[in-house]
Each structure stands twice: as structure tokens, then as C-alpha cells.
VODRENSE-702268 format. One line per 5 residues: for each residue x, y, z of C-alpha. Coordinates in Angstrom, 2 decimals, m for minus. Layout:
<sites>
X Y Z ~ ...
</sites>
This chain:
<sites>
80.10 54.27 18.29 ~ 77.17 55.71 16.89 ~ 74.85 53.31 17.88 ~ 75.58 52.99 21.76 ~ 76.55 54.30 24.85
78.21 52.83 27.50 ~ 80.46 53.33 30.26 ~ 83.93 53.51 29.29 ~ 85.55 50.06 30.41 ~ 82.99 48.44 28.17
83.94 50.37 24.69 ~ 85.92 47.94 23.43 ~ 83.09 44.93 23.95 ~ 80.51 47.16 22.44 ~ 82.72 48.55 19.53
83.24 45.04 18.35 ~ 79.43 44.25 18.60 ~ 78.69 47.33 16.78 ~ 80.97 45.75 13.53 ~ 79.16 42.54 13.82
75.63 43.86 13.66 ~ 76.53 46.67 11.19 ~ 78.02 43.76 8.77 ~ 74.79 41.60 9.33 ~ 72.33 44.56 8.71
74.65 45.56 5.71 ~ 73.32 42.43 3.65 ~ 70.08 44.22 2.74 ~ 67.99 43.69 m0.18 ~ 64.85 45.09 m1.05
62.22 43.67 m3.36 ~ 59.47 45.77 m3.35 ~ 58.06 44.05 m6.89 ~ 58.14 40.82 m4.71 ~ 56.95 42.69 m0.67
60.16 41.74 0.75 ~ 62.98 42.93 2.66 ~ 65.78 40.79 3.34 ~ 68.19 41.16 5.59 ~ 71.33 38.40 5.41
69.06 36.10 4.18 ~ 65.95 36.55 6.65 ~ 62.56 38.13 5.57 ~ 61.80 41.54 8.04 ~ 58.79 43.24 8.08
58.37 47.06 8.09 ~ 55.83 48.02 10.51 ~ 54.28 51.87 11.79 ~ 55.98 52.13 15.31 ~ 52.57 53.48 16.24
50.40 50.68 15.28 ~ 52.72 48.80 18.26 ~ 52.01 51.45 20.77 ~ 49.44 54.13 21.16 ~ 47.50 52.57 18.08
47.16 49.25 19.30 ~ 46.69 50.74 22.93 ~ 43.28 52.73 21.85 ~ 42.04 49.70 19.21 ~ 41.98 47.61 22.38
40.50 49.88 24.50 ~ 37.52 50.54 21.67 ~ 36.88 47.12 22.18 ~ 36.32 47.11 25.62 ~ 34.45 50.56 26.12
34.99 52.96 27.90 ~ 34.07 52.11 31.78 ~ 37.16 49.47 31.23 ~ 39.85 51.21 29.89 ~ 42.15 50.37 32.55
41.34 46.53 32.01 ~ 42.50 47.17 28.16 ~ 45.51 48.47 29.26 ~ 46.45 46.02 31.64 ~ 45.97 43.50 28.64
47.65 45.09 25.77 ~ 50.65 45.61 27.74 ~ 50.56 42.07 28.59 ~ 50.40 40.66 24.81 ~ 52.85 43.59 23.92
55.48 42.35 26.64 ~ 54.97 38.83 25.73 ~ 55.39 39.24 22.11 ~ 58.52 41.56 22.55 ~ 60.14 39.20 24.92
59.68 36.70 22.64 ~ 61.18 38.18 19.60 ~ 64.25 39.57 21.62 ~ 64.74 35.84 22.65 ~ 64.45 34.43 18.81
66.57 37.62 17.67 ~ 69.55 36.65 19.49 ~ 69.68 33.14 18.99 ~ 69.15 33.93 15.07 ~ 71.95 36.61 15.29
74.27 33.85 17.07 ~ 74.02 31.29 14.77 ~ 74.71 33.40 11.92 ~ 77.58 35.94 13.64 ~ 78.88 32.96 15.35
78.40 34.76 18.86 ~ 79.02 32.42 21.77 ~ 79.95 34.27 24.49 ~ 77.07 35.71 26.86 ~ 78.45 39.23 27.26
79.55 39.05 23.42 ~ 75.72 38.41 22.42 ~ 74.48 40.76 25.26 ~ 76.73 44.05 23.90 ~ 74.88 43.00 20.03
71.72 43.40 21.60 ~ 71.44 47.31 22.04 ~ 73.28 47.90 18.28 ~ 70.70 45.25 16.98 ~ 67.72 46.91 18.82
69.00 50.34 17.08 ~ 69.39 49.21 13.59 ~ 65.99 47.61 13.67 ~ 64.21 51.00 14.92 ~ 63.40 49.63 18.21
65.36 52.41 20.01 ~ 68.99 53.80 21.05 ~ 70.40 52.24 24.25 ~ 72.59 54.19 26.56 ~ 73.90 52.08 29.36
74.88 52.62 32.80 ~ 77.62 52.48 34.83 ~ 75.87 50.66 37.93 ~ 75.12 47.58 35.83 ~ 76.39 44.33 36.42
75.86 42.15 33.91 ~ 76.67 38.56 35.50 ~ 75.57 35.43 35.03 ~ 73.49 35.03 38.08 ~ 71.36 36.40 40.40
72.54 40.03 40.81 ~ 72.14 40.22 37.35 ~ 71.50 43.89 37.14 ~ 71.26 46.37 34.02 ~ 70.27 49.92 33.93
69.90 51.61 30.46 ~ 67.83 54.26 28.74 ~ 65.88 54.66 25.28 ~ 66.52 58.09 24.67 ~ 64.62 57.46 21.07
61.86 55.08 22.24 ~ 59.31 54.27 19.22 ~ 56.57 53.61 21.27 ~ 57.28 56.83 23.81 ~ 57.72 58.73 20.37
54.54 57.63 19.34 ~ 53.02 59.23 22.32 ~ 54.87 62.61 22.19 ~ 53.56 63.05 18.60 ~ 50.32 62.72 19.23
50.78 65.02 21.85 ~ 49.48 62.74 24.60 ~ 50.38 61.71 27.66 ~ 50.00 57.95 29.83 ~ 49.45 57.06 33.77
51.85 54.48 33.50 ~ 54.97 53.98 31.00 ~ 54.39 53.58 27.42 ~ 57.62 51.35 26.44 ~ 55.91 48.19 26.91
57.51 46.28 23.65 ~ 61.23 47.95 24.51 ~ 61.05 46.47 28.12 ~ 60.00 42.95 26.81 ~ 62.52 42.65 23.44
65.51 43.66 26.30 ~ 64.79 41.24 28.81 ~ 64.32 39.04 26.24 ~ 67.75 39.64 24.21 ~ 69.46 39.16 27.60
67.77 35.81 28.95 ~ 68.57 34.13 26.38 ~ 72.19 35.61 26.13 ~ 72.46 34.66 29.51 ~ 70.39 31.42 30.03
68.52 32.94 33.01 ~ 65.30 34.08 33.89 ~ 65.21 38.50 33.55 ~ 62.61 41.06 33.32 ~ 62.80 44.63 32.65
60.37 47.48 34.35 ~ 60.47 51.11 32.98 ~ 60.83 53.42 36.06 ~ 60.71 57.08 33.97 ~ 59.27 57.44 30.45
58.83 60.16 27.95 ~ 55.06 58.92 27.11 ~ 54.04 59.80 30.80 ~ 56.03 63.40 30.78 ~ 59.29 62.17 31.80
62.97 63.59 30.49 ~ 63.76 60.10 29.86 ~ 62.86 56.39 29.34 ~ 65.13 54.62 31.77 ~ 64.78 50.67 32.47
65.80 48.46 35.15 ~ 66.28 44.53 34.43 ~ 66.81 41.95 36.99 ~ 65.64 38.07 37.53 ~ 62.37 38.39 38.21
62.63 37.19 41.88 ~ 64.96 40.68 42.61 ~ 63.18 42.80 40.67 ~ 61.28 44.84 43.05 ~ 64.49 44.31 45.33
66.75 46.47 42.61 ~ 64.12 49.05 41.79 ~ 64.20 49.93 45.56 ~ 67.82 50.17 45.84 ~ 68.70 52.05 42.89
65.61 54.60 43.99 ~ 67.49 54.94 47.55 ~ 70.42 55.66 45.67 ~ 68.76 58.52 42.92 ~ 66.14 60.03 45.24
65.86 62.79 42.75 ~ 63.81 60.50 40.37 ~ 61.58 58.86 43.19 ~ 58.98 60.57 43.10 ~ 58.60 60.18 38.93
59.24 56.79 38.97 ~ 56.63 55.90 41.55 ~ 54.25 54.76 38.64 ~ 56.41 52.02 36.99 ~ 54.97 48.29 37.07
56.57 45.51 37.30 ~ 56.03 43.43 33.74 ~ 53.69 40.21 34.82 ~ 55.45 37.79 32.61 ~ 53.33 35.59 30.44
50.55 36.69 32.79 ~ 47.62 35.97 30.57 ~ 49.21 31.98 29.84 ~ 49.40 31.90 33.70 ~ 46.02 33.18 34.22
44.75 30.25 31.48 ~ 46.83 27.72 33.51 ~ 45.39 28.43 36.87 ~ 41.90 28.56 35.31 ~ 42.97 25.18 33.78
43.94 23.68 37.21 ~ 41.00 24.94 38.82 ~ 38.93 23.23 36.12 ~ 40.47 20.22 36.54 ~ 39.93 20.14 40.49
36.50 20.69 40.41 ~ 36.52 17.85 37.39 ~ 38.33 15.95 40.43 ~ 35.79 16.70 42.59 ~ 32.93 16.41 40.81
33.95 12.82 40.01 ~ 34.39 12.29 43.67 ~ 30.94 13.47 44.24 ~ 29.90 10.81 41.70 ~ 32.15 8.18 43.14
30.60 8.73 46.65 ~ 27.03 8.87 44.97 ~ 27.87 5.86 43.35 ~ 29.46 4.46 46.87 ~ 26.43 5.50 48.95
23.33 3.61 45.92 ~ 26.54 0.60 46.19 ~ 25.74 1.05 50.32 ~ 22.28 1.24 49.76 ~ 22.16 m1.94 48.18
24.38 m3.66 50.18 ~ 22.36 m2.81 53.11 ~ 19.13 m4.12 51.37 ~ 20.47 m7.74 51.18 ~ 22.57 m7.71 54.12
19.17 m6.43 56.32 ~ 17.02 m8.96 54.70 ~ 19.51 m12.09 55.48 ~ 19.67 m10.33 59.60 ~ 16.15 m9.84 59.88
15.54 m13.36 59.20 ~ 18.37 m14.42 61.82 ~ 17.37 m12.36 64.36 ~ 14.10 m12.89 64.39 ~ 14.18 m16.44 64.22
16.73 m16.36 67.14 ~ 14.23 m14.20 69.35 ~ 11.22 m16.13 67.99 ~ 13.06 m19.37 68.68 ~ 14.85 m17.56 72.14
10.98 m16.76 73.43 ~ 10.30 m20.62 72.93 ~ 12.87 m21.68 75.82 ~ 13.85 m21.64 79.18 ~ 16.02 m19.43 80.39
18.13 m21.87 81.66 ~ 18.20 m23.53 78.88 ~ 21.81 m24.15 77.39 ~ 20.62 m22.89 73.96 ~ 19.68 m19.82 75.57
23.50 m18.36 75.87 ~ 24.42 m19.74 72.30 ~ 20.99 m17.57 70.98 ~ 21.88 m14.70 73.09 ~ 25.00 m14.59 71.25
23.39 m15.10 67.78 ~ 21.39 m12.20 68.42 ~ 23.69 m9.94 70.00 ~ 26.06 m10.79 66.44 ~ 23.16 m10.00 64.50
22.83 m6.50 66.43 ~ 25.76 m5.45 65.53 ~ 25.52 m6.63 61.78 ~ 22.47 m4.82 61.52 ~ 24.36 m1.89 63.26
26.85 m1.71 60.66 ~ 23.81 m1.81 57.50 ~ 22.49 1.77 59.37 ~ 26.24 2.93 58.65 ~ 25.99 2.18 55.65
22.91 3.77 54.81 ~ 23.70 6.55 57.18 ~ 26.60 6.62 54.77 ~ 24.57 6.84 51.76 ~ 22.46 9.55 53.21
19.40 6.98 52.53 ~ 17.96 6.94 56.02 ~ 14.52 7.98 56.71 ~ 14.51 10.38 59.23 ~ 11.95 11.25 61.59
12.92 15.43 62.33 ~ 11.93 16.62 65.15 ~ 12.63 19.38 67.63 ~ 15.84 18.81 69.88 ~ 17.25 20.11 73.37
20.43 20.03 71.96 ~ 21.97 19.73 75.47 ~ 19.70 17.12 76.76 ~ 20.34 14.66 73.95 ~ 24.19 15.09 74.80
23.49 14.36 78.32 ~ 21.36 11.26 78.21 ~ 23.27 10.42 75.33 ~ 26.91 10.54 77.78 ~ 25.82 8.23 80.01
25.65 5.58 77.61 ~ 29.08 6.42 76.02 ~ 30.61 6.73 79.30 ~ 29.99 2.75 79.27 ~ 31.29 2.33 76.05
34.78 4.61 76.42 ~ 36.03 2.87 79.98 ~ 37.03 4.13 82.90 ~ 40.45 5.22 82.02 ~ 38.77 8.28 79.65
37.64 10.79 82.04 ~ 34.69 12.58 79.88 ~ 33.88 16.09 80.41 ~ 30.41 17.79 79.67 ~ 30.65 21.80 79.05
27.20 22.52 77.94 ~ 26.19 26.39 77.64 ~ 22.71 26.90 78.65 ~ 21.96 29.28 75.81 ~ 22.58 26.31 73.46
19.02 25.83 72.57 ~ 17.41 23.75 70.11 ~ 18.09 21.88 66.32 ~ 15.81 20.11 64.34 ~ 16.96 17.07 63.96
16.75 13.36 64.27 ~ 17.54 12.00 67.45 ~ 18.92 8.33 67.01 ~ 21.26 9.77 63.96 ~ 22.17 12.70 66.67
22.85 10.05 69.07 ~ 25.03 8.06 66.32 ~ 26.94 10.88 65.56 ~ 28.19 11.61 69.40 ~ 28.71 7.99 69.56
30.42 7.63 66.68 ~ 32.60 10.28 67.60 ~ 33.35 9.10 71.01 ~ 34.08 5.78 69.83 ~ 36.72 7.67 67.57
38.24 9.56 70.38 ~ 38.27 6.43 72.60 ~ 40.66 4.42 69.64 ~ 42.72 7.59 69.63 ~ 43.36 7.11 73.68
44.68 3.74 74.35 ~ 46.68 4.98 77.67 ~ 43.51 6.62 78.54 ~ 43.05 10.16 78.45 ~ 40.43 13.18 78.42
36.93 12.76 76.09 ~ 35.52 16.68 76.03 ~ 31.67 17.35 74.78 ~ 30.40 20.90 74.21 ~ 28.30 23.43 73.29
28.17 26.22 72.29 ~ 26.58 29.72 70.11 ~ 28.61 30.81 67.34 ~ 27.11 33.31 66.21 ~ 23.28 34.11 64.84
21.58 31.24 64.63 ~ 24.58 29.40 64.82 ~ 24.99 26.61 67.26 ~ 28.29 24.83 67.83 ~ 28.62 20.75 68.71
32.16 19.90 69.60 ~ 33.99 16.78 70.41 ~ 37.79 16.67 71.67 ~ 40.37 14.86 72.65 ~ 43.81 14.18 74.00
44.87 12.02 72.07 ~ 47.47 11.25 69.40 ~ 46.10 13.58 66.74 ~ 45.99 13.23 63.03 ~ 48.50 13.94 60.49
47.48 16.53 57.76 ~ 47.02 14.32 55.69 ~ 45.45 11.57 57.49 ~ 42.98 14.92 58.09 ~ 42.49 15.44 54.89
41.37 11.92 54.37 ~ 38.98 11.72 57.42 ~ 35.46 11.73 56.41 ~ 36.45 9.50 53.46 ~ 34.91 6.67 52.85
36.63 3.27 54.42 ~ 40.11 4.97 55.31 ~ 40.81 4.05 58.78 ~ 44.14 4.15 60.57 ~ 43.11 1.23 62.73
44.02 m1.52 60.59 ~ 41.54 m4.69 60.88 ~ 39.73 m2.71 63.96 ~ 37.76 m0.15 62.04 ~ 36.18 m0.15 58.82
36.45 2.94 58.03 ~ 32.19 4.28 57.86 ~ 32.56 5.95 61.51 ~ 33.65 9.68 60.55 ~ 32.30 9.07 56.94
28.62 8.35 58.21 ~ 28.99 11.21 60.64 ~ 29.39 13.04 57.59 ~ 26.15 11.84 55.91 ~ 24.40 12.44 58.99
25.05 16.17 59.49 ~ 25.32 16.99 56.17 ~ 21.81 15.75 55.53 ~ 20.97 17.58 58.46 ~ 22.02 21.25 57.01
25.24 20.97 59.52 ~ 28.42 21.40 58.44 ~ 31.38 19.90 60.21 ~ 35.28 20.09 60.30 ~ 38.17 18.54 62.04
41.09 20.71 63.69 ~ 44.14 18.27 64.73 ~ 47.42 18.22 64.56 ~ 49.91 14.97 65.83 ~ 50.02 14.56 69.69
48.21 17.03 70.02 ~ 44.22 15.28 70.13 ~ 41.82 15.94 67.92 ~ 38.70 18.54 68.17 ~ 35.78 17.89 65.52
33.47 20.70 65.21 ~ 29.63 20.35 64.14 ~ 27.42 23.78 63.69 ~ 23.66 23.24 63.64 ~ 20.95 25.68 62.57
19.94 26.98 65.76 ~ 16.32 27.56 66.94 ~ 14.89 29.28 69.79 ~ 12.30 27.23 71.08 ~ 13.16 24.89 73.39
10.53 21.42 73.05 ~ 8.59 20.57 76.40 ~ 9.35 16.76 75.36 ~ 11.43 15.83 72.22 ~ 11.66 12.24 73.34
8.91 10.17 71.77 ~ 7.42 8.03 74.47 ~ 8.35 4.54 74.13 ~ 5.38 1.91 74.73 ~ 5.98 m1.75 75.68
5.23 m4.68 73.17 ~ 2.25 m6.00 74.44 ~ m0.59 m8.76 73.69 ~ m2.23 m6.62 71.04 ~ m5.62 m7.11 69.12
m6.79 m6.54 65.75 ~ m6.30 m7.92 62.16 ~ m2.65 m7.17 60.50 ~ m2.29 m8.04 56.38 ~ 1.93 m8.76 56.25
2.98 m8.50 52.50 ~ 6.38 m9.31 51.42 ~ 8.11 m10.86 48.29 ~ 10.80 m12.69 50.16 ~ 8.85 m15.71 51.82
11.02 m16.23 54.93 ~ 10.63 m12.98 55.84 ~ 6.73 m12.57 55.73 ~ 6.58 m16.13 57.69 ~ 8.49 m14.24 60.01
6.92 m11.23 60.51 ~ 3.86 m13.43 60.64 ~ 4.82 m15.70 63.42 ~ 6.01 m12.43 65.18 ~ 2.77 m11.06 65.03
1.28 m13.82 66.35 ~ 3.20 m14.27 69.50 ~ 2.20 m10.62 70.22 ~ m1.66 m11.98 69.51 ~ m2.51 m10.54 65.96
m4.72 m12.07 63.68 ~ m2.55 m12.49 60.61 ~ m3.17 m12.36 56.76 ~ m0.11 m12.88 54.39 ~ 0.52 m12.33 51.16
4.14 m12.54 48.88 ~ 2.95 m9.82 46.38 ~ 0.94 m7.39 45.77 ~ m1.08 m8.56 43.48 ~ m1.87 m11.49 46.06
m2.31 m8.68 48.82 ~ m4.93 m7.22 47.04 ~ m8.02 m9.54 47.05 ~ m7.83 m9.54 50.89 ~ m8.26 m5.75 50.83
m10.99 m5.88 48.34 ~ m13.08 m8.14 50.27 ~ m15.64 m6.71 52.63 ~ m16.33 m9.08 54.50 ~ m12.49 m9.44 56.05
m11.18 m7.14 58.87 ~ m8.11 m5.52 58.05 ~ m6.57 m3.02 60.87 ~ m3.35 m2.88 59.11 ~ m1.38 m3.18 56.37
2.00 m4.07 56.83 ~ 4.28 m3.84 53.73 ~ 7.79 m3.77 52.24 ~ 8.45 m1.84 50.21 ~ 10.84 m3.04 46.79
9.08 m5.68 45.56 ~ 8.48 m6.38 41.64 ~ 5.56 m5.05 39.54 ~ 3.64 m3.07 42.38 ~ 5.86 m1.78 45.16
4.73 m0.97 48.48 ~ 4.16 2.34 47.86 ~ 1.50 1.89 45.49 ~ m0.03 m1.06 47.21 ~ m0.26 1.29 50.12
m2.01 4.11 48.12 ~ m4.78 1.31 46.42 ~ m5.24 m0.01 49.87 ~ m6.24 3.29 51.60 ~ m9.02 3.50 48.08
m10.56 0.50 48.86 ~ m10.13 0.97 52.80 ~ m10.10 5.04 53.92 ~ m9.61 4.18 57.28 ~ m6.86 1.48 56.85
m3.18 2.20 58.54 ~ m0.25 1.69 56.86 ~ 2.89 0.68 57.91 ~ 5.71 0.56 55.97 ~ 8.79 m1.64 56.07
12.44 m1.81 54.11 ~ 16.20 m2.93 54.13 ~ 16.74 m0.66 51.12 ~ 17.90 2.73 50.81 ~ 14.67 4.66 50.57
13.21 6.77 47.28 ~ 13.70 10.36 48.18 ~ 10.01 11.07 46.69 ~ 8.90 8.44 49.34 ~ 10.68 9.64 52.83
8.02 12.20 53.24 ~ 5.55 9.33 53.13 ~ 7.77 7.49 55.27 ~ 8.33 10.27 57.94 ~ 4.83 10.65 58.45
3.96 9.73 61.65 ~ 6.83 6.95 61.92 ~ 5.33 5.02 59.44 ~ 8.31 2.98 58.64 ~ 10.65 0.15 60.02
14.07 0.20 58.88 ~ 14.81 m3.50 58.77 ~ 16.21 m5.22 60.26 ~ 14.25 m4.80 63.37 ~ 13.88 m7.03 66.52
10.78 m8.56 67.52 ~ 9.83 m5.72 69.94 ~ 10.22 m3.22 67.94 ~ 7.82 m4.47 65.36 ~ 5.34 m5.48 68.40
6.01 m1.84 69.59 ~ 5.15 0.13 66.34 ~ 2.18 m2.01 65.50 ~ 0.93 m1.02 68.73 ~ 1.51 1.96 68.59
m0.16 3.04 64.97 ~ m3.03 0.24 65.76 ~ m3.67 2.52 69.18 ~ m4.27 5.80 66.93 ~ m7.44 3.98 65.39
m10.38 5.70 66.48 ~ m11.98 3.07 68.81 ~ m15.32 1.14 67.83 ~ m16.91 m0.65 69.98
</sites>
């Protein structure tokens, strides 16, 4: 055979390829009048060996500079391997539809003769190859006439790595598709990088490295040359563009959930707007009208019910908006550990005595800044989590801890039956719940909002039966507050002159007749616009102004700001069941000016007090 050479039990194999390829390359005609050369019927192309290898190598490499040559290598020999394998695949399925070559060995021993009479290289094979149609698939040849290692010898230059990028792709190539399975080749020695030889190992892809090794162990005289081979990263740059794809469309995944949750929390925001207006009105009416009676009056229990329902629907409005992130919130500085112990005592009422609850609070803890009801909702929240998780009772753990510079930890655990991964996965999500018709699915999600919008960050570790440990880290600060409880003042008979504006009518006869119980003079107005000739009038005595805040043409906002023109000295308090304007809540924040409706009666006597008592006093 002159084009081949191969152990001697495969002669015969080979010897028959070589007539079958010599008879197809025979057919030959060349039209130079015309630029073609055909060869039994196909166009080929003559192209410079050179321009494939050290050529193409340096254009690439001009194009990236010169502080990235390595990068240019790495990516011509990952469009030359590409290309190559994908000719050697096309090449033998061309060759067996026109030799009539069925047989995998039969179009595997045409391969090398084909690969010689197209330039590409002489093959020599060894005798350690195995050429089956499986996984120990195994070939080891040689190029002893490599173009592309020729094309580096006569240039008189030299490479790191191997050169015979193309040869190792058009092999692996020829043979997959002979043999219908996945194969790559790696060149271990080469003749562009100063070896005697170009010798190639091919293997599925998944053995690769495995075969390299063991026929190394077994030739330990070429170890040390071959230690620079690489293993061909197939299609690399199509896998590259498919993981940059995928990542693409996650964070188009998540960016839509951002937008659905935005969209969820201004849907919250508004829900809790006409859900708090409809409450206030029932609750206040029920305390207004439960004020009216006798205790032992039978209406009493049936209003103490009403109210006690309307509690807990007003309740679940500040999840919702604690949900939306569209709470005001009135910062302040935080004993971290005190507001976990006051705050225990109240959920060791609401966890039963079956849940023994543990405090392990480390005194170096310190301080966040932080709200303290949405603080107090979170641990609550949580514990009411853990408690649902323990039906057979169980252990409720709250700690604290440093985690590192200016790093404080807030943990809640349990024993009890644990999440799922994905059920983890799912947890702060918005109305998932595993509890069927108990839960409604806000509890983790609002805890969420809340430390989020706090600069917290939070995570759940759980795994099933074996409880549940949520994790909360806090900006830690080092000053621990003398008092960070405001102090709460009693509704009392107050004094003074309060102007109620609000657009819906049952609502500012309520706040009016409020008021009045608590011994306010009263002024009321349904707009703004009807607001404002009271505050323009000098002769009337206003003390406060008392204002929601979403109401059409002139909102509260700016009927606050006009009122403090015409009156300097004027306080204003504001009041709303809608998700606040982020350009108001510093307005809102400052000095509690705000109620969050809906409110009960002594709340609203409370904070009128309480902003009326910071006028300066005139006799």
C-alpha cells in the first residue's frame, strides 16, 4: 500500500480501501478555463496548506494584538477543529454513497487513503487500536507528513502546543460518523512543537483523558513530550454561545419575575387601599358604637367580635403592603436583642405550650437600624411559620449572633418537618403555602419585603425532617440606644381645633365623631379644595390638619404644603390605606406624621395627642 500503514492483520481491510479511494480520486478533471476541479463528479478546492495553519494562526493573532496571543490561539484552534471535524464527517458520508461503503470498519480503513489523496496527511496506524463500536473505541495513528506541522517546519518555527489542529478534527470526524458515535482526537507529540512525530489519540470524548493516561503509562519514553497536548473542546465556541444564551434567558426569567412581583406588590398596594378604607369604617364604627354601651350589654360580645375580625383584616392589608414594600417606616435605632426579647413573650402566647422556645442571644449583638413593628412582624411571622411546621409540638430556637464586620446574624429554627428543595426554592414566593386553606401564602413573602427594604438579606437552610433554620443578617452598628422604644401616651380628653379632610364621606364622619369623643373641636371637609377656605380664614383656629392622602385634583400632600403657607405654625398629620409615593415617605417618616389606615380609635386619639402636645404652648 502506498498510501497506509497498518498493523499486519488489517492489510487486507486497508488494501481494499486503498482500490476504492484510488478509483474515486481517479475520476479527475480539471478545468482551469472554467476554476474547477472535479473529482467523480464533486467540485474540490485547492487551497495553500499554510493559509490553514501557521497563516491563519498569526492573521488571528494580528487581530487580537499582541498581549492576547494566547486567547487567538485558543480560538483558531477551536474554528480549525470544528471546521475539520465537520468536513471529515460530510467526506465520509459523500464517499459512502458514491463507493457504496456500508460497513463501519469498511468506511473507517477509506478514511486514512482519502485523507492522503486529498493532501491532508499520511496515516500510519497502530497496533494498540481497537476500533469498536463502542466505548473503548480507541485509535492510535501518526501523520508522519502533516500539512499543517509542515507548515511550521518550513518556516522554521516552532509552537507551545501541537500544530495539527485541522488533522485531529477531519479524523475524529471521518470516524464518528463511520461509527455513529461520539470521538475526538488529541495530538500528544507533534513535529510543529519539535517533536520526531505527530502521533494522535482518538477516543469518545468521555474516555479521552482516560486513554491518554494509559497509553502514557504504557510509553513512558514519550511522557514527558507529550505533556503539552490538549484535549480538543468540541464545538466549544457554539457551547460557549449556548450557555451565554441560557444565561440570557434566566435573567430574561428573572427580570420578568421582578416585574411580576412589582406588578404583584402596586396590585397589593391597591388592594390594601380599598380593603383599609371599607375596615376603617367598620372598626371604627364598632368602637364608636362599642364606647356607646354597657359593658354588659349583649351587643357588647357581638361588637367585640366585629372588631377583633376587623383586626385581623386590617392585619392581613399591612401584609400586603409589607409585601409590596409600600410601608412607611419610621427607622430608628434598635437593641437588636431587646426587641427579640420583649418581642418572645408575646409569641410564646401565640406558639402554645407544647413548643418549648429557646432564646440564645450573644451580648455583642448590638444594634440595627430599623423599624420596630416590621422587626416585630418579621419574628412573628416567622414563629408563626415554625409553629405550623410543629403540630406534635417541638423546639422554636431565636438567636443572635456577629458574622463577621459589621455583620449581624438573626436566626430562627426549628424542629420541625423541614422543606423539600423545592418547596425551598419556592418559599419567599408570593401566595405559595403548603398549608392548604390555613395560610395564604404573604407570611415568608412579606418577611421578605421587610428585610429586604431594610438592607438585610435573608436565606432559608432546610432539608425534610430535619426543621427548618431561616437566617436574617442586618447591618450592624455599634451604638447601643438608651431607649429605642417610643413612649406610648394614653388617648385622652384632648383640646384644640382639628380640620379632618377626606374624599370618602363615611370616613371623614368618622374620623370626625372620633375626634369628638376624645373632645376636639372639629372642622371637615371632603376635598381639598373645600379644606382650603377654612385654612385661609383668620379668624378660625386650626391646631391641625388632618388629611388623607389620594384624593382627586389636590392630594394631601399638596394640601399639606399650601396649608403650612397660609398657617407656618400649623401641624400636619397625615393619613392613608394606600401604598405610599416613595418621594413622599420621607415626608411621612418625619416625626410619625402618618397613620396607616386602618387604625382604631385610640390610636388616632393617641397620635393627635401626641403631635398637638409638640405645639409650643400659648397661653
Amino acid at each position: 500500500m502506498k498510501t497506509v500503514r497498518v498493523p499486519e492483520g488489517m492489510t487486507e481491510l486497508f488494501a481494499k480501501a486503498e482500490a476504492v479511494v484510488s478509483k474515486f480520486f481517479s475520476d479527475r478533471v480539471d478545468d482551469p478555463a472554467h476554476g474547477r476541479i472535479e473529482i467523480h463528479g464533486e467540485r474540490y478546492l485547492l487551497i495553500r496548506g499554510a493559509a490553514l495553519s501557521i497563516e491563519f494562526f498569526d492573521l488571528v493573532r494580528s487581530l487580537y494584538g499582541v498581549q492576547r496571543h494566547a486567547e487567538a490561539d485558543e480560538f483558531s484552534r477551536a474554528i480549525l477543529f470544528d471546521l475539520a471535524h465537520s468536513l471529515g464527517r460530510t467526506d465520509v458520508q459523500n464517499l459512502q454513497s458514491k463507493m457504496q461503503l456500508n460497513d463501519p470498519l469498511a468506511k473507517l480503513s477509506a478514511g486514512p487513503i482519502h485523507f492522503a489523496y486529498a493532501g491532508w496527511a499520511f496515516v500510519e496506524l497502530f497496533p494498540e487500536s481497537n476500533p469498536a463500536q463502542s466505548d473503548d473505541f480507541f485509535l492510535v495513528f501518526e501523520h508522519p507528513y502533516s500539512f499543517e506541522s509542515d507548515a511550521w517546519v518550513r518556516a522554521g518555527r516552532t509552537s507551545d502546543l501541537p500544530v495539527c489542529v485541522m488533522n485531529a478534527g477531519y479524523s475524529s470526524g471521518w470516524c464518528e460518523a463511520s461509527f455513529e458515535q461520539r470521538l475526538v482526537s488529541a495530538e500528544i507529540l507533534c513535529r510543529g512543537k519539535g517533536d520526531s512525530s505527530c502521533r494522535f489519540v482518538m477516543a469518545p470524548p468521555h474516555r479521552i483523558e482516560e486513554q491518554i493516561a494509559t497509553y502514557l503509562a504504557a510509553h513512558p519514553e514519550i511522557a514527558s513530550s507529550a505533556a503539552g497536548y490538549r484535549i480538543p473542546d468540541f464545538f466549544a465556541r457554539k457551547r460557549e454561545e449556548e450557555a451565554l444564551k441560557q444565561r440570557q434567558d434566566e435573567l430574561e426569567r428573572e427580570l420578568r419575575q421582578t416585574q411580576k412581583l412589582e406588578a404583584l406588590g402596586r396590585l397589593a398596594g391597591g388592594i390594601a387601599h380599598d380593603f383599609n378604607n371599607l375596615i376603617s369604617v367598620i372598626l371604627g364604627q364598632a368602637m364608636l358604637a362599642q364606647r356607646r354601651i354597657n359593658a354588659s350589654d349583649p351587643l357588647a360580645k357581638d361588637l367585640a367580635k366585629i372588631i377583633r375580625a376587623s383586626e385581623r383584616a386590617a392585619a392581613l392589608t399591612q401584609q400586603l403592603l409589607a409585601f409590596g414594600r409600600s410601608q412607611v417606616t419610621r427607622d430608628e435605632i434598635l437593641d437588636l436583642n431587646s426587641v427579640v426579647e420583649e418581642t418572645a413573650r408575646m409569641i410564646e402566647r401565640v406558639i402554645g405550650e407544647d413548643i418549648e422556645l429557646t432564646l440564645q442571644l450573644a451580648p455583642e449583638a448590638g444594634s440595627v437600624n430599623g423599624d420596630r413593628t416590621q422587626l416585630e412582624q418579621v419574628l412573628m411571622n416567622l414563629a408563626v411559620n415554625s409553629r405550623d411546621a410543629m403540630p406534635e409540638g417541638g423546639r422554636l430556637t431565636i438567636a443572635t449572633d456577629t458574622i463577621g464586620p459589621g455583620k449581624v446574624q438573626l436566626r430562627v429554627s426549628d424542629s420541625g418537618v423541614g422543606m423539600s428543595e423545592e418547596t425551598r426554592q419556592r418559599a419567599f414566593e408570593p401566595f405559595f403555602t403548603t398549608k392548604g386553606e390555613r395560610g395564604n401564602g404573604l407570611g415568608l413573602s412579606t418577611v421578605y419585603g421587610i428585610v429586604t427594604s431594610a438592607g438585610g438579606s435573608i436565606d432559608v437552610v432546610s432539608k425534610p425532617g430535619q426543621g427548618c433554620s431561616v437566617r436574617i443578617s442586618y447591618p450592624r452598628l455599634e451604638r447601643i440606644p438608651e431607649q429605642s422604644r417610643p413612649v406610648h401616651v394614653d388617648a385622652v380628653i384632648g383640646s384644640g381645633t382639628v380640620l379632618v379632610v377626606d374624599d370618602k364621606p363615611e370616613l371623614c364622619e368618622l374620623a370626625t365623631q372620633a375626634l369628638q369623643a376624645f373632645g376636639y373641636q372639629v372642622l371637615a371637609a371632603n376635598s381639598a379644595e373645600d379644606a382650603l377656605p377654612y385654612l385661609a380664614d383668620p379668624h378660625l383656629r386650626i391646631d391641625l390638619l388632618l388629611t388623607d392622602v389620594v384624593m382627586p385634583r389636590m392630594n394631601g400632600v399638596e394640601l399639606g404644603a399650601r396649608a403650612l403657607e397660609l398657617r407656618p405654625a400649623l401641624r400636619v398629620l397625615y393619613m392613608s390605606g394606600h401604598a405610599p409615593d416613595p418621594r413622599h415617605r420621607a415626608l411621612f417618616a418625619k416625626d410619625g406624621a402618618f397613620l396607616q389606615k386602618p387604625f382604631t380609635l385610640e390610636v388616632l386619639g393617641n397620635k393627635v395627642g401626641e403631635m398637638l402636645r409638640q405645639l409650643p404652648h400659648t397661653d
